[in-house]
Backbone as ProteinMPNN parsed JSONL, in Angstrom:
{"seq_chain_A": "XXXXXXXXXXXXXXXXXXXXXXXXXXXXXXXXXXXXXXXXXXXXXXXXXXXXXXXXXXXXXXXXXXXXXXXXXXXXXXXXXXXXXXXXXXXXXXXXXXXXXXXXXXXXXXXXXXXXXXXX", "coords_chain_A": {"N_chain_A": [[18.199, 16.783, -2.679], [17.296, 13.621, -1.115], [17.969, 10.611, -1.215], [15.528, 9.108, -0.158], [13.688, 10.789, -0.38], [13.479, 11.373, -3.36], [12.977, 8.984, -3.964], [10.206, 8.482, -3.177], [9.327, 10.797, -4.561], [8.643, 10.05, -6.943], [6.328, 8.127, -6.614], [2.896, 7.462, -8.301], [-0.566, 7.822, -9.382], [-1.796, 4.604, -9.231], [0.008, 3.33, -7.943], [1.635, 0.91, -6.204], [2.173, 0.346, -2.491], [4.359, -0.514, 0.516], [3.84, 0.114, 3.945], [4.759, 0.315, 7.23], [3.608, 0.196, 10.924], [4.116, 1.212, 14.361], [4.7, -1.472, 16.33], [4.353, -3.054, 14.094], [2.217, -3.547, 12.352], [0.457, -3.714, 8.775], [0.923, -2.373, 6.049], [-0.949, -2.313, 3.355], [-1.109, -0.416, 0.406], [-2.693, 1.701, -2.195], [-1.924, 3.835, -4.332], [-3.792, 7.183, -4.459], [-4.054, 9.235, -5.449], [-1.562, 12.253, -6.087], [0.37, 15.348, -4.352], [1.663, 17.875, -4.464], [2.81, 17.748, -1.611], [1.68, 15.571, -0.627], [0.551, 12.308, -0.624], [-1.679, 10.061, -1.452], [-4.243, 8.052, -0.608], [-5.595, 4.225, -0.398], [-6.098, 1.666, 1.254], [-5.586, -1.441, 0.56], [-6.522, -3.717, 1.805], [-8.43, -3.033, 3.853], [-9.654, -0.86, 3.148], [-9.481, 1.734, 3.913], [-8.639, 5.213, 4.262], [-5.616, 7.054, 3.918], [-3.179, 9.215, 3.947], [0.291, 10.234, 3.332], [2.529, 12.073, 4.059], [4.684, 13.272, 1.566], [7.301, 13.828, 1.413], [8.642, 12.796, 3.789], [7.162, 10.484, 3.868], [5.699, 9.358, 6.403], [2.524, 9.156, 8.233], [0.267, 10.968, 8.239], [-1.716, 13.147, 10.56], [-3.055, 11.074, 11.372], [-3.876, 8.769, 14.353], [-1.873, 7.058, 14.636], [1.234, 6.837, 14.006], [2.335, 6.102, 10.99], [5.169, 4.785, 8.694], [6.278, 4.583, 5.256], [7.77, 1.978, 3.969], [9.011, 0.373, 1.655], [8.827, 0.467, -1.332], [9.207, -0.763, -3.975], [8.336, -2.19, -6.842], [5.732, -3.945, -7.582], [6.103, -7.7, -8.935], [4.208, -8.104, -11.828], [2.008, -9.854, -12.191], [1.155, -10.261, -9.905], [0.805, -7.504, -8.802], [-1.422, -7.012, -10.053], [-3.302, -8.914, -9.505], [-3.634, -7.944, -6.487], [-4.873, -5.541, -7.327], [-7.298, -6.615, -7.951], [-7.887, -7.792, -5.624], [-8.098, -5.111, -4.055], [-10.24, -3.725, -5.556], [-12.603, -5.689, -5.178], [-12.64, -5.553, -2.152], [-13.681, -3.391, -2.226], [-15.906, -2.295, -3.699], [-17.683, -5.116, -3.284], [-20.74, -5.993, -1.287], [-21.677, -8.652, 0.243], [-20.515, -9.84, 3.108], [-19.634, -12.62, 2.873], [-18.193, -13.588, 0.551], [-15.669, -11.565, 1.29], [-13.868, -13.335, 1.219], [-10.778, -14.322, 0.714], [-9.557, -15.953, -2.073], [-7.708, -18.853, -3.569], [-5.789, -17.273, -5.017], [-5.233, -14.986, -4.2], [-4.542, -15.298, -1.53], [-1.981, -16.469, -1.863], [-0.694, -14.349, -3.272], [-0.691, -12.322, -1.235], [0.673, -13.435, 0.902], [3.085, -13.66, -0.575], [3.687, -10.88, -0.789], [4.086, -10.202, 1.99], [6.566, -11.615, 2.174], [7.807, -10.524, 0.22], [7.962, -7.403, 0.163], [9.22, -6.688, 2.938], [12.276, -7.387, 2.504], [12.434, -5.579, 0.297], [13.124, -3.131, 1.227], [12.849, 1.016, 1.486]], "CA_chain_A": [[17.094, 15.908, -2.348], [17.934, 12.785, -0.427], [17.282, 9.242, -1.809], [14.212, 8.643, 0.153], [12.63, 12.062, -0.699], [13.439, 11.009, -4.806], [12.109, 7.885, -4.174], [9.131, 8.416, -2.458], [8.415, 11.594, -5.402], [8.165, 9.133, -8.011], [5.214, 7.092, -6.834], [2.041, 8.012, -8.901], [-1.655, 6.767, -9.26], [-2.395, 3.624, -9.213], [0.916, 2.302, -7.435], [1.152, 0.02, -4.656], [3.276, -0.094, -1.853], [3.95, -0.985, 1.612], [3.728, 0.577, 4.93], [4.77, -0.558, 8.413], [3.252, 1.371, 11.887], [5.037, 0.693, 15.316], [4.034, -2.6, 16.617], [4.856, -4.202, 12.976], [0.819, -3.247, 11.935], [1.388, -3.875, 7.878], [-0.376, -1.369, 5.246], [-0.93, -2.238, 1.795], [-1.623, 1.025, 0.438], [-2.867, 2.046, -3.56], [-2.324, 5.405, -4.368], [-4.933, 7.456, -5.392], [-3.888, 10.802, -5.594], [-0.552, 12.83, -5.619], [-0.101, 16.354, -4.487], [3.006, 18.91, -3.805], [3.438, 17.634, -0.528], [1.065, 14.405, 0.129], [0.859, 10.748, -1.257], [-2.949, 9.97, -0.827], [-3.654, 6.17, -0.643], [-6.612, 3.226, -0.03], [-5.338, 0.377, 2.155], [-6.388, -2.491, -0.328], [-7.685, -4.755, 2.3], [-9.388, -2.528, 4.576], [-10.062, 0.141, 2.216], [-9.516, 2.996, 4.647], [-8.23, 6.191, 3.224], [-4.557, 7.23, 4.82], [-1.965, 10.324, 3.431], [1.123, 10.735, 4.231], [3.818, 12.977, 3.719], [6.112, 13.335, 0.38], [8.882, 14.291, 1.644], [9.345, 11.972, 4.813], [6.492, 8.663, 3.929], [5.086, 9.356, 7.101], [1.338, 9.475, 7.648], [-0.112, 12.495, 8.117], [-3.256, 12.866, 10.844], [-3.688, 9.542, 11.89], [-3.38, 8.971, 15.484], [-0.947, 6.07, 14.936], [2.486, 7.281, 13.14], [3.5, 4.367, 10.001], [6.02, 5.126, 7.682], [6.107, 4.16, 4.118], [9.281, 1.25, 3.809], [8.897, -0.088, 0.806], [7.902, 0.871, -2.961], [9.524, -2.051, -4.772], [6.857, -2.491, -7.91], [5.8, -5.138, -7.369], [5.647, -7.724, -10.212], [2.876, -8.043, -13.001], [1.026, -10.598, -12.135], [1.335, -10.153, -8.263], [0.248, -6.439, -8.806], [-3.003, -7.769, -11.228], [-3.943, -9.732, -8.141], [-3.626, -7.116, -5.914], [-5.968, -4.706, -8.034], [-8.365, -7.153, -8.028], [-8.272, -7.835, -4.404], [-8.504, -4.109, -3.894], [-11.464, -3.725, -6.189], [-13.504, -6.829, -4.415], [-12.955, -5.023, -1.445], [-14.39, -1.93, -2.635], [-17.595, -2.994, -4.186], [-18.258, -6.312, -2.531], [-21.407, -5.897, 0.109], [-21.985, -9.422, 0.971], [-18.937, -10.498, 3.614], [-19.166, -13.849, 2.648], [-17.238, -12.383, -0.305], [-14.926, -11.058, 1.344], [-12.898, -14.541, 1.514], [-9.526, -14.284, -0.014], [-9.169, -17.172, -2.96], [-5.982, -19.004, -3.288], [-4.895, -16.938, -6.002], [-5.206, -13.973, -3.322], [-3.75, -15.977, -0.334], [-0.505, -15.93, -2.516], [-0.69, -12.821, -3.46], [-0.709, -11.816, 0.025], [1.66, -14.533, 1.195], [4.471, -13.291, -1.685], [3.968, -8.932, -0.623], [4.338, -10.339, 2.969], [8.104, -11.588, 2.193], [8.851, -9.339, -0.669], [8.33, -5.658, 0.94], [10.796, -6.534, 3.998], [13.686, -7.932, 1.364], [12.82, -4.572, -0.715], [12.888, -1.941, 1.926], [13.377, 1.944, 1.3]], "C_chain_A": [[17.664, 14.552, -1.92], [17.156, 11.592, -1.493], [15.993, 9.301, -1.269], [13.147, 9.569, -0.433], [12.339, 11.528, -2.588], [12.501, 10.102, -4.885], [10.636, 7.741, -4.336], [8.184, 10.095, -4.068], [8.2, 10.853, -6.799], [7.071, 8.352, -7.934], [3.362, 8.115, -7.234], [0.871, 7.194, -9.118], [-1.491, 5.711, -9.553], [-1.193, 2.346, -8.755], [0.833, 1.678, -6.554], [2.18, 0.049, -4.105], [3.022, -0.37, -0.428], [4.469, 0.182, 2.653], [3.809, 0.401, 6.246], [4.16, 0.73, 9.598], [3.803, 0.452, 13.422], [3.898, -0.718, 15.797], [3.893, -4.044, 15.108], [3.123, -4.245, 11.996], [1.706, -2.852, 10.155], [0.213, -3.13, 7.444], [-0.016, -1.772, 3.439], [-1.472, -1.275, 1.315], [-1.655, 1.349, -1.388], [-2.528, 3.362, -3.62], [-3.159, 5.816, -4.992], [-4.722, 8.385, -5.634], [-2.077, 11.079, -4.889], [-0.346, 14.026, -5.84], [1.347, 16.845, -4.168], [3.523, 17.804, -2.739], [2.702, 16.455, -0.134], [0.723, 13.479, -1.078], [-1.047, 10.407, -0.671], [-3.462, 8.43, -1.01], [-5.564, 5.849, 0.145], [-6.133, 2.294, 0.306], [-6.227, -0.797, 1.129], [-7.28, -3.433, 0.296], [-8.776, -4.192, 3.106], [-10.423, -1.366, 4.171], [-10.237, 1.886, 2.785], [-8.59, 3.9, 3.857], [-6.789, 6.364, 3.888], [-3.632, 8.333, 3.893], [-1.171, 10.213, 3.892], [1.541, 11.819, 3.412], [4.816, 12.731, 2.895], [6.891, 13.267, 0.484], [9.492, 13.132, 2.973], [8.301, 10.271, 4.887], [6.002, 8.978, 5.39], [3.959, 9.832, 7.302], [0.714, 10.714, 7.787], [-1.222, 12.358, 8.755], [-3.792, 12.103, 11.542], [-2.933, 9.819, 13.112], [-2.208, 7.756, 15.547], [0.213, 6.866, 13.854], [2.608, 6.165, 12.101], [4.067, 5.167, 8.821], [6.035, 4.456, 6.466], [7.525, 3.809, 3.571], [10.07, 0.747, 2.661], [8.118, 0.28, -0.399], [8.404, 0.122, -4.083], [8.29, -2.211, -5.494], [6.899, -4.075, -7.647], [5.259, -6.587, -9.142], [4.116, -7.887, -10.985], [1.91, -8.592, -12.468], [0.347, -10.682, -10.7], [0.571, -8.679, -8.129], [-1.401, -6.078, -9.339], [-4.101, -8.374, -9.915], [-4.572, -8.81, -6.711], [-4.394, -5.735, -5.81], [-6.852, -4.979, -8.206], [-9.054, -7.316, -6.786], [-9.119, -6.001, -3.438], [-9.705, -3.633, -4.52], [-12.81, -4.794, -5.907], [-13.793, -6.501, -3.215], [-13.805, -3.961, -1.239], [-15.636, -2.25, -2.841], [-18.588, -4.453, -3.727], [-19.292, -5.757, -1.235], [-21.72, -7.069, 0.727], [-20.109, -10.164, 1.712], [-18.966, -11.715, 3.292], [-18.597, -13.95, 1.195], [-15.775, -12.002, -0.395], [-13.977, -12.066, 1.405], [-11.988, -14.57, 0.361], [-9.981, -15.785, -0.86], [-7.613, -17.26, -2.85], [-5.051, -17.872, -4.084], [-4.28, -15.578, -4.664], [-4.429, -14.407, -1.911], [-2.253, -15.681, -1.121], [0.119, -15.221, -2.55], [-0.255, -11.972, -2.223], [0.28, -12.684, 0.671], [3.327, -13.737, 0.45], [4.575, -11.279, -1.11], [4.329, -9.337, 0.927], [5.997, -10.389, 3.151], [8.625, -10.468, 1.614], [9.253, -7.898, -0.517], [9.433, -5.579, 1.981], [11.905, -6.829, 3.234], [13.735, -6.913, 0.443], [12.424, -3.388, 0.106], [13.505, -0.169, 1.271], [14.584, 2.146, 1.303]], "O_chain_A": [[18.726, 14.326, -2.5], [16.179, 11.684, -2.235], [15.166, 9.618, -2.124], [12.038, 9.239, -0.855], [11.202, 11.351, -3.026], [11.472, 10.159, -5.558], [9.995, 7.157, -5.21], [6.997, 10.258, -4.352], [7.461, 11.354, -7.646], [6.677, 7.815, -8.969], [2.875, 9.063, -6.618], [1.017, 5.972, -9.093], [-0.745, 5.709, -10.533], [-1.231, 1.134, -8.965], [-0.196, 1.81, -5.891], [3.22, -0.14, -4.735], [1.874, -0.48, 0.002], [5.313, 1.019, 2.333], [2.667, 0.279, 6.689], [4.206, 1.927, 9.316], [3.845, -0.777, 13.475], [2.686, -0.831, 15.616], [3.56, -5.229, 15.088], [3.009, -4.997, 11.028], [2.754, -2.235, 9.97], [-0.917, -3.07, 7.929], [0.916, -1.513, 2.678], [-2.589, -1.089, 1.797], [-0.557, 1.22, -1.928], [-2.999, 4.057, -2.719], [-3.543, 5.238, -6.009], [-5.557, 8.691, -6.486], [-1.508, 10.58, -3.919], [-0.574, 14.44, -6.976], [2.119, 16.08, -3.59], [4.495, 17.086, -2.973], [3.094, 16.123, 0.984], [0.64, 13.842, -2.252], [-1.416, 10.59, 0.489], [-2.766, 7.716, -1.731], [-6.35, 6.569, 0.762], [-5.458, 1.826, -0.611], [-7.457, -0.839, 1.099], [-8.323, -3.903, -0.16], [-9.896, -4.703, 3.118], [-11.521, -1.053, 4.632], [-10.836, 2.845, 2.299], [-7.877, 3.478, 2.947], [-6.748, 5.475, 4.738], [-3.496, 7.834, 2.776], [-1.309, 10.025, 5.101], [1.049, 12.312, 2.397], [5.791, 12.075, 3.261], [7.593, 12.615, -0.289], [10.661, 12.75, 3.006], [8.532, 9.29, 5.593], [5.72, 7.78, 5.426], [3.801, 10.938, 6.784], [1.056, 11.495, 6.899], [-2.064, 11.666, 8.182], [-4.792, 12.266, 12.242], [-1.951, 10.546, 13.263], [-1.665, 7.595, 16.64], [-0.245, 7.475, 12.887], [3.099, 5.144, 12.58], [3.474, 6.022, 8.164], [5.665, 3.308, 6.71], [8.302, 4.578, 3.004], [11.295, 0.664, 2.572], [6.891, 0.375, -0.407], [7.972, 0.423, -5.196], [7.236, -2.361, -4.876], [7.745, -4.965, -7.559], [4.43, -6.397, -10.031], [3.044, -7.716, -10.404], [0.895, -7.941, -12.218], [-0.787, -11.099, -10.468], [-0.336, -8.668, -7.297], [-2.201, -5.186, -9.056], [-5.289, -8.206, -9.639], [-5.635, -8.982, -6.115], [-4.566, -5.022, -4.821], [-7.664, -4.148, -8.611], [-10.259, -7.142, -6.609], [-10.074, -5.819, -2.683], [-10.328, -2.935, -3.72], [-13.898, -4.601, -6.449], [-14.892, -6.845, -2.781], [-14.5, -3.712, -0.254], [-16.388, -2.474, -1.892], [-19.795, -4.67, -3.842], [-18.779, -5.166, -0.285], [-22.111, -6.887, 1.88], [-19.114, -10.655, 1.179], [-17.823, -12.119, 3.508], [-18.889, -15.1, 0.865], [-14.973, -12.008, -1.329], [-12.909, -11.559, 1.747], [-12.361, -14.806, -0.788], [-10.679, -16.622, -0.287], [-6.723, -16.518, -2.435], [-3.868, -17.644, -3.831], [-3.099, -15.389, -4.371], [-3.709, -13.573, -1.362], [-1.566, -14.69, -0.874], [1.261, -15.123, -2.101], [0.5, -11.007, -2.336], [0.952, -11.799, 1.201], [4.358, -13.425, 1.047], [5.63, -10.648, -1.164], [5.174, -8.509, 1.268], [6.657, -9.646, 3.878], [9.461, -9.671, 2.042], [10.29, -7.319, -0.84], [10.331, -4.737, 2.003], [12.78, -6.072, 3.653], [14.701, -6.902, -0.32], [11.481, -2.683, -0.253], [14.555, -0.162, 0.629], [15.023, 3.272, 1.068]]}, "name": "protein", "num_of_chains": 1, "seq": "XXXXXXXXXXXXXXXXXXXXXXXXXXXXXXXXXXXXXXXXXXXXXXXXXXXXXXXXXXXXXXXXXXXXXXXXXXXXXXXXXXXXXXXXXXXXXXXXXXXXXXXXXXXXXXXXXXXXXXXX"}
């Protein structure tokens, strides 16, 4: 089994990681489900659904290809933030709502540097 394949079979509900698709398009991605062969995921900000593939992080389906670069845990408090943002997205119906707070600007500011400096 290759590093990436190990890597990539260790991530389990409720992890977070990142995702790049050509053109530099960035995916913050929860997992929600893990199966034999697929990684099943909610993009935290957009909340769209996306799978990829176990064995190679790539998505599965989608008409755009993005690979899955990064699975660096991210830390505690940064990940807290991140579960919250994803859960505001989810249940929030009024968009004026949907406005990041600072704590969330950060949050999003800090996974921006830290996923490229902790690549696959």
């Amino acid at each position: 089994m290759s590093d990436r394949m190990a890597a990539l079979s260790r991530l389990v509900v409720g992890d977070i990681f990142h995702a790049e698709c050509p053109g530099g398009a960035s995916l913050i991605c929860l997992v929600e489900a893990v199966t034999d062969d697929r990684i099943k995921t909610r993009r935290v900000t957009t909340q769209d659904r996306v799978e990829f593939d176990r064995r190679t992080g790539h998505t599965v389906g989608d008409e755009v290809s993005c690979t899955i670069d990064s699975i660096a845990p991210l830390p505690v408090d940064i990940h807290n933030v991140m579960l919250g943002l994803d859960r505001k997205m989810r249940l929030t119906i009024d968009p004026e709502k949907y406005k990041l707070n600072r704590e969330e600007i950060q949050a999003m500011y800090f996974v921006n540097s830290y996923y490229p400096s902790n690549r696959l």
